[in-house]
DSSP file (Angstrom, degrees, kcal/mol; ACC not computed):
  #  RESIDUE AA STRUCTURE BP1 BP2  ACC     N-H-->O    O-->H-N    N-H-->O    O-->H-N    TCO  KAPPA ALPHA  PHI   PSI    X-CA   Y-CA   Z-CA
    1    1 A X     >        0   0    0      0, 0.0     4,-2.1     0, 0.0     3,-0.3   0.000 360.0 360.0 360.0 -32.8  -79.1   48.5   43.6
    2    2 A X  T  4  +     0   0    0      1,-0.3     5,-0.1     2,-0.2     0, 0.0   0.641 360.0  55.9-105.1 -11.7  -82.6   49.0   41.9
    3    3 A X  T  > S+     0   0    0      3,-0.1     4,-1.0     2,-0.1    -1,-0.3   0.673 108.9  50.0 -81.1 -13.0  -81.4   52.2   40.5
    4    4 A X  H  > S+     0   0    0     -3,-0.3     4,-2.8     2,-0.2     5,-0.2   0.761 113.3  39.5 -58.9 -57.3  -78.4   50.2   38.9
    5    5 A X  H  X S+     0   0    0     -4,-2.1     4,-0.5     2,-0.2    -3,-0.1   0.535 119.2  53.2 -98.1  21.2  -80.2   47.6   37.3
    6    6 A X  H  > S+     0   0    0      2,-0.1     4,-1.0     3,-0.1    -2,-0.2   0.826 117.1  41.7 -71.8 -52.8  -83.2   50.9   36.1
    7    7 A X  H >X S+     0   0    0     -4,-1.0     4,-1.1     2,-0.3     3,-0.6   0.873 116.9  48.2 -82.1 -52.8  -80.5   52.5   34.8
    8    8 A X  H >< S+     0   0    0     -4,-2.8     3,-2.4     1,-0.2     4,-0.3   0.910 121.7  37.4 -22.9 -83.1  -78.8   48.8   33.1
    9    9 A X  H 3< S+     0   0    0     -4,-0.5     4,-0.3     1,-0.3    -2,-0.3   0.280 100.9  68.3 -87.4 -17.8  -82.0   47.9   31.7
   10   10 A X  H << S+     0   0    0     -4,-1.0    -1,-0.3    -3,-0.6    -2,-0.2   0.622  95.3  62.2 -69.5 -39.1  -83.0   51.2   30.8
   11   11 A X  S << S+     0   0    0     -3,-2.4    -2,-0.3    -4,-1.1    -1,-0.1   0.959  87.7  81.3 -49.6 -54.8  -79.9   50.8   28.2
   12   12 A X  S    S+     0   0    0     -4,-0.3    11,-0.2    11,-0.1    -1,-0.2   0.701  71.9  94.9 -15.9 -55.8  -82.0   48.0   26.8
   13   13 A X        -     0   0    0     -4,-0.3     2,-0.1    -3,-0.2     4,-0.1  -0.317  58.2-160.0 -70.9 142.6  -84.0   50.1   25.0
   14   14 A X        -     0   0    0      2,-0.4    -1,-0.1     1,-0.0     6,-0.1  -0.298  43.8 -82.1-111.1-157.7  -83.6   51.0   21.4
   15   15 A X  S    S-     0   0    0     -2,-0.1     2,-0.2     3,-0.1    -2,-0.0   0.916 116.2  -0.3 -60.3 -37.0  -84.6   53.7   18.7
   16   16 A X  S >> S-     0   0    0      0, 0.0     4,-1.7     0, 0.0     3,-1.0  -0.817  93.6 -91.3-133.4 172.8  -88.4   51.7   18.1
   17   17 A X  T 34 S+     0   0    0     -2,-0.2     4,-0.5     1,-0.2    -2,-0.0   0.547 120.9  65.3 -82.9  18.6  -89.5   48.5   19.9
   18   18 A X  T 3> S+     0   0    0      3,-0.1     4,-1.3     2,-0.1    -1,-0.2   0.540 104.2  48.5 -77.1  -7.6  -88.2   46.0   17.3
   19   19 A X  H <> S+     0   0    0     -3,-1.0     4,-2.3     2,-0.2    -2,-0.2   0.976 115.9  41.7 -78.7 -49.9  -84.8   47.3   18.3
   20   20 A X  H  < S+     0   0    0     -4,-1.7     4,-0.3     1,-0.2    -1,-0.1   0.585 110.9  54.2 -85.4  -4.3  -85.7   46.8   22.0
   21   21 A X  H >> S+     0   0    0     -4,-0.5     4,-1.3     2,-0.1     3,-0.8   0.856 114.2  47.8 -64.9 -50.3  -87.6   43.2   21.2
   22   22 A X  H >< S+     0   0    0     -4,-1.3     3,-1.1     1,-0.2    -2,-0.2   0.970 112.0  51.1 -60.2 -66.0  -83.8   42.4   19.5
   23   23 A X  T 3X S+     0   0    0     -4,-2.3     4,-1.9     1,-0.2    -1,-0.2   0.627 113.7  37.3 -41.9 -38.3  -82.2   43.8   22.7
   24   24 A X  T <4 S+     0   0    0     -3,-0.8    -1,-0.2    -4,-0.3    -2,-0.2   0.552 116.7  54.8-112.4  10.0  -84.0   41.8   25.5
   25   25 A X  T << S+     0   0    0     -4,-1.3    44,-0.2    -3,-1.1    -2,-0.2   0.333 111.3  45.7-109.2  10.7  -84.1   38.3   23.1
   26   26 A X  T >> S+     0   0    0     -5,-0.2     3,-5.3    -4,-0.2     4,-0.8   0.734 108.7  55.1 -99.4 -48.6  -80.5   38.7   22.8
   27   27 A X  H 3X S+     0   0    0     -4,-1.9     4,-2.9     1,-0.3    -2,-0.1   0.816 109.3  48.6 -19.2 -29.0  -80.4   39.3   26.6
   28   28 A X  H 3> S+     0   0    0      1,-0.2     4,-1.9     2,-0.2    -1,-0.3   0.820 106.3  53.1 -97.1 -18.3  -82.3   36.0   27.2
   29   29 A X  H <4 S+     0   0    0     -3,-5.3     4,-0.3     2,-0.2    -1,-0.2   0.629 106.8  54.2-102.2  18.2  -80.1   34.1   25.0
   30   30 A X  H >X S+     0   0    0     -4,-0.8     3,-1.7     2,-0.2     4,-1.2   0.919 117.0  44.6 -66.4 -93.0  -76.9   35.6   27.2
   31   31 A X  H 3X S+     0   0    0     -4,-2.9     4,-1.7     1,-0.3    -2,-0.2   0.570 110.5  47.2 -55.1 -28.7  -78.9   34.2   29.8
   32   32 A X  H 3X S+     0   0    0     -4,-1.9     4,-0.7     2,-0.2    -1,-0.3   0.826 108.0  53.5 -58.0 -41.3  -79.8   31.0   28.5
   33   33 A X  H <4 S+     0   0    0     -3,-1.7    -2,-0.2    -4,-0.3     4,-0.2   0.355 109.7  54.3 -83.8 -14.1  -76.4   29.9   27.3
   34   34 A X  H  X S+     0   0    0     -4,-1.2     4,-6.0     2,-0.1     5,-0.3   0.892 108.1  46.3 -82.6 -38.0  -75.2   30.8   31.0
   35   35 A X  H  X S+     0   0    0     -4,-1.7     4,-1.5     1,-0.3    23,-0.2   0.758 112.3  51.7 -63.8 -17.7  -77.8   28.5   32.6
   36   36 A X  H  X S+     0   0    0     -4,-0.7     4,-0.6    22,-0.4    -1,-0.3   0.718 113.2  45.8 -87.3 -15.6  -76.8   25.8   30.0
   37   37 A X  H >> S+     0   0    0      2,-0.2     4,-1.4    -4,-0.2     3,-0.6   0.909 111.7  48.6 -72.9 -50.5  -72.9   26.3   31.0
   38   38 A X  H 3X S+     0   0    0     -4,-6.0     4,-2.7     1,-0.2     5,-0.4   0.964 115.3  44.0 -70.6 -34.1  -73.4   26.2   34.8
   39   39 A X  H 3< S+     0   0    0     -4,-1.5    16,-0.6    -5,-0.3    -1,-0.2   0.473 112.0  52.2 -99.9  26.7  -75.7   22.9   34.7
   40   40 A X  H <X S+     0   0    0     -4,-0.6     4,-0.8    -3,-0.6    -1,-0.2   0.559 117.9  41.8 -46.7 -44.1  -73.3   21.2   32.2
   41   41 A X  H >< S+     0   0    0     -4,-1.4     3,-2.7     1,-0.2    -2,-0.2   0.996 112.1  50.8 -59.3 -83.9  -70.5   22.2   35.0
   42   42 A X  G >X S+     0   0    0     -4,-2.7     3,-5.8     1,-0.2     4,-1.3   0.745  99.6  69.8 -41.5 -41.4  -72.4   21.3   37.9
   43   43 A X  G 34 S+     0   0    0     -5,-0.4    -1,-0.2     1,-0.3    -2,-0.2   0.824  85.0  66.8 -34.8 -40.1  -73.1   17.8   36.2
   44   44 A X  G << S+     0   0    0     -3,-2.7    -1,-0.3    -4,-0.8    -2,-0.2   0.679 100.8  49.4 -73.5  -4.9  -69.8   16.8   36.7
   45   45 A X  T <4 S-     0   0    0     -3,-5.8     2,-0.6     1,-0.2    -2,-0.2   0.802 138.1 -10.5 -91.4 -38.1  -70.5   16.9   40.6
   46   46 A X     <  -     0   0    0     -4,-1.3    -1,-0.2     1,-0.1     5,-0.1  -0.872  68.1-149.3-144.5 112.2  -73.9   14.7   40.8
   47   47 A X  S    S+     0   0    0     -2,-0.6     2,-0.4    -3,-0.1    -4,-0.1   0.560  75.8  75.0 -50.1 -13.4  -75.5   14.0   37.1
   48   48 A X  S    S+     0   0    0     -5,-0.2     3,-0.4     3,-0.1     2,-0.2  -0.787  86.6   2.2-102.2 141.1  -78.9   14.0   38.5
   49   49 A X  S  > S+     0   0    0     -2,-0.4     4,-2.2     1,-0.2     3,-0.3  -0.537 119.7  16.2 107.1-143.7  -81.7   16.8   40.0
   50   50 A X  H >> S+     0   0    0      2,-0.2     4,-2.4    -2,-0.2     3,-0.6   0.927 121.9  56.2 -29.8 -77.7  -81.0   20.4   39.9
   51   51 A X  H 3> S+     0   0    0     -3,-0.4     4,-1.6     1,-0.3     5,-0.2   0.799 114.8  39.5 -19.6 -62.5  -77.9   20.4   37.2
   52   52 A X  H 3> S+     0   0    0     -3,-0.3     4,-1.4     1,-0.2    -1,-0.3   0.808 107.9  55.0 -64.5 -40.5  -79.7   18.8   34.9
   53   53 A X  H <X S+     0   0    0     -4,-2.2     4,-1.4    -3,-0.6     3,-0.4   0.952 115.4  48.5 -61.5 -53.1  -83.1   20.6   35.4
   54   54 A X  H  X S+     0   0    0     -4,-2.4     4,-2.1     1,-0.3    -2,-0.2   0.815 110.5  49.1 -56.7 -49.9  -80.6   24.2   34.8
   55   55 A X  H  < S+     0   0    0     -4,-1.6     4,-0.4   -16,-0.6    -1,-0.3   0.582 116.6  46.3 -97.0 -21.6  -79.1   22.7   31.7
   56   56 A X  H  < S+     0   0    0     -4,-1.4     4,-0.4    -3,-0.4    -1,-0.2   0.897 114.5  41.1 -48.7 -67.5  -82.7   21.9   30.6
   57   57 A X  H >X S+     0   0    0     -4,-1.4     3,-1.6     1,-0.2     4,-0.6   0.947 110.8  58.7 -82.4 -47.7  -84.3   24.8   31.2
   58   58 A X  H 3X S+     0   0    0     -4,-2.1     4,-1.2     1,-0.3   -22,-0.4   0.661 106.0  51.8 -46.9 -19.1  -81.1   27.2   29.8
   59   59 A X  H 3> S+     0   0    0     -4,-0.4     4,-1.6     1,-0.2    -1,-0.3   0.680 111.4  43.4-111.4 -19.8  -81.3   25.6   26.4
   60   60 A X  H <> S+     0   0    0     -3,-1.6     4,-0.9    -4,-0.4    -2,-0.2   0.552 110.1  60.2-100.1  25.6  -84.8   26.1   26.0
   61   61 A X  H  X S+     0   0    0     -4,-0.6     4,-1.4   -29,-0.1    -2,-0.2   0.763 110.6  37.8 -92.5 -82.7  -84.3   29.4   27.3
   62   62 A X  H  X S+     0   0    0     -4,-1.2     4,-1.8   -30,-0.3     5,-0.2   0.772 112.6  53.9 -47.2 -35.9  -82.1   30.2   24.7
   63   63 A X  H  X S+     0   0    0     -4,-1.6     4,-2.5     2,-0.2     3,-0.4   0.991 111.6  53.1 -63.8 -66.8  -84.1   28.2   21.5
   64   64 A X  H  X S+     0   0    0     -4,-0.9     4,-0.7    -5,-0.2    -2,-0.2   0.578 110.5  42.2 -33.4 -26.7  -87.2   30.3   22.6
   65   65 A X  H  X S+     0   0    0     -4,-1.4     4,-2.5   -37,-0.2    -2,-0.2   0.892 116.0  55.9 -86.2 -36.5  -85.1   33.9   22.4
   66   66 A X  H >X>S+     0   0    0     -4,-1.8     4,-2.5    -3,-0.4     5,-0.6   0.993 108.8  43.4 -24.3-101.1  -83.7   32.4   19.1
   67   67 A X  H 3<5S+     0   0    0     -4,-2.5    -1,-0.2     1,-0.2    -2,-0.1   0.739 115.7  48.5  -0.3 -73.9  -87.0   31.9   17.9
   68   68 A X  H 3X5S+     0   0    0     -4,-0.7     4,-0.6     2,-0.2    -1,-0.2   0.656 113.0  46.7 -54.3 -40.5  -88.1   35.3   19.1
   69   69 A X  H XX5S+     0   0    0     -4,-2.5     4,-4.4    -3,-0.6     3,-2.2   0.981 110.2  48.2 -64.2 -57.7  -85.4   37.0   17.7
   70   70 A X  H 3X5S+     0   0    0     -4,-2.5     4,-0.9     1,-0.3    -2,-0.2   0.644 111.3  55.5 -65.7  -7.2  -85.4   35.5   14.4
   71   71 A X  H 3><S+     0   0    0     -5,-0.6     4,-0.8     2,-0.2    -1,-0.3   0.592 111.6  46.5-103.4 -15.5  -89.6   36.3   14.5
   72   72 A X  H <X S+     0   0    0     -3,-2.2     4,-2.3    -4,-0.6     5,-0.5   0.704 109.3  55.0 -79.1 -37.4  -88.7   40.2   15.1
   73   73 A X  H  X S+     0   0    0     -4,-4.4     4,-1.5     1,-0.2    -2,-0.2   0.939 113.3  35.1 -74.0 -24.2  -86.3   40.2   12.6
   74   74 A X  H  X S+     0   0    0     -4,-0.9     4,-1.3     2,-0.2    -1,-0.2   0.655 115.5  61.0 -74.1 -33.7  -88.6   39.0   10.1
   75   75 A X  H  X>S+     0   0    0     -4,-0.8     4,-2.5     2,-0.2     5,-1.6   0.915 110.3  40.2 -38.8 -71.1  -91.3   41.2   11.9
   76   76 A X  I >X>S+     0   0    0     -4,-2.3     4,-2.6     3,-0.3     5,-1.1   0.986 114.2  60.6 -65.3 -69.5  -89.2   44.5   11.2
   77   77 A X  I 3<5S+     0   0    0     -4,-1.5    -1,-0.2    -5,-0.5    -2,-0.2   0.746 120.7  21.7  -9.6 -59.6  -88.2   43.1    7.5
   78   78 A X  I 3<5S+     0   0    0     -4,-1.3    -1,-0.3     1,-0.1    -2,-0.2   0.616 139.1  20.6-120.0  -3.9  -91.1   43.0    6.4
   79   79 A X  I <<5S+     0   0    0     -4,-2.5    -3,-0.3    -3,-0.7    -2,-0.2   0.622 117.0  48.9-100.5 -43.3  -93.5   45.4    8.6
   80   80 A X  I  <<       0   0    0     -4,-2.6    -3,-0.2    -5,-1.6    -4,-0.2   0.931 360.0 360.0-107.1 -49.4  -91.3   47.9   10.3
   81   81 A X      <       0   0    0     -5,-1.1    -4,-0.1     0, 0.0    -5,-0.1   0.741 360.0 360.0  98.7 360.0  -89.1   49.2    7.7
């Protein structure tokens, strides 16, 4: 298993590290936009607690890799070339 997800995540990396800052702040907004799917889902059993806390945390999950991305890309623009 931890040679599966070396080997995964080892894809991750690109040619310089703004390619592989691109690569793991799109990962996180993958992952953000799942946590905001499952506790929208879950709501619909109990509207309160956990669900909401998922749906919470997944969308600022996601704003924050946004963010990050859109501050590498402007990073590489105008620094990396």
């Amino acid at each position: 298993m931890k040679n599966v997800l070396g080997t995964w995540l080892g894809k991750l990396k690109g040619k310089d590290k703004f390619e592989t800052a691109e690569n793991y702040s799109i990962l996180s907004i993958l992952i953000g936009a799942i946590m905001v799917s499952v506790g929208i889902g879950l709501t619909i059993i109990t509207p309160k607690g956990l669900p909401a806390i998922l749906a919470m945390l997944g969308s600022l999950i996601a704003f924050l890799s946004t963010v990050a991305l859109i501050l590498v890309w402007l990073t590489k623009e105008f620094f990396g070339g």
